[in-house]
N, C-alpha and C positions, 0 to 999 in steps of 0.2 A: 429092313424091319427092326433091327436090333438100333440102330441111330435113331430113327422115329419114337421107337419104345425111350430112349435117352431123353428125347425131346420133349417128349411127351409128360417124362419123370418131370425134368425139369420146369417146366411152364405151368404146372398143376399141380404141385404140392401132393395134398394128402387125396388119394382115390383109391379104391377096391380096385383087384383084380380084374373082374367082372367089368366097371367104367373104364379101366386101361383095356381091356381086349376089346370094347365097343369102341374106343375112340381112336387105335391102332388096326380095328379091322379086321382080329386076328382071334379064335378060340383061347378060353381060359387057360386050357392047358399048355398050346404054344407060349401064352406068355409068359404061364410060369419055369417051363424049361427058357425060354429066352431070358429072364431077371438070372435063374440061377445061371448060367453060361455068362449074363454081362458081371455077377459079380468073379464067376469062377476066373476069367478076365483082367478084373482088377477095375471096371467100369463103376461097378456099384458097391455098395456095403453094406450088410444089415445089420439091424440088430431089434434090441425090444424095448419100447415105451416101458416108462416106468410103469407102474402097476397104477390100476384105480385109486387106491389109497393114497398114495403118495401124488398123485394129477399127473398130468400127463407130460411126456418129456418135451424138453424145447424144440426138437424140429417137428411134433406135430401141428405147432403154428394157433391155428384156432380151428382145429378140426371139430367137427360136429359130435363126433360118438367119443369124445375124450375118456367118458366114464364108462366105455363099455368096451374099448380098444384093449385088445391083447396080440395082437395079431403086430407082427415084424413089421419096422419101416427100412424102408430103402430110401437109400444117397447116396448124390452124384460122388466120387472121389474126384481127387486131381485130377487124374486122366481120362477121367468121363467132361469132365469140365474145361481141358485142351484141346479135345477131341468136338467137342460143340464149336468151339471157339476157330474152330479152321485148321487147327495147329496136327490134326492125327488123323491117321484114318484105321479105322475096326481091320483089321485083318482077316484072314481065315474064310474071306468067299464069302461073308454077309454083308450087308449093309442095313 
């Protein structure tokens, strides 16, 4: 689950919670214990879009609610991005 959730970061940019647990399969709250564990991890990293005011930060890309976004983005790190790439595998009995 927690690789797919990666996959899934990866190949789809900006999406709610809500689109990530229907497109992983998996309730809202699983995922969001899942994002925090793959950053606790070292797999992801958050942080927060600039403010309204200021537009939006560059990894929200061409997100649709630019002006209404407050809400954390998440991204890949290095080792989330090795670990796609064949080179890791998740540890810890998840997948």
């Amino acid at each position: 689950m927690l690789s797919e959730l990666l996959r899934v970061i990866d190949q789809s940019g900006t999406m709610s919670i809500a689109d990530l647990a229907r497109r992983v399969g998996i309730g809202e709250p699983l995922v969001r214990q899942a994002l925090r564990d793959l950053e606790r991890r070292g797999y992801l990293e958050t942080g927060l879009p600039a403010s309204s005011q200021e537009g939006c930060a560059p990894a929200c890309g061409d997100c649709p609610v630019t002006l209404m976004c407050f809400s954390a983005v998440w991204r890949l790190t290095e080792k989330s991005r090795k670990y796609l790439a064949g080179s890791q595998f998740i540890s810890g009995g998840v997948s």
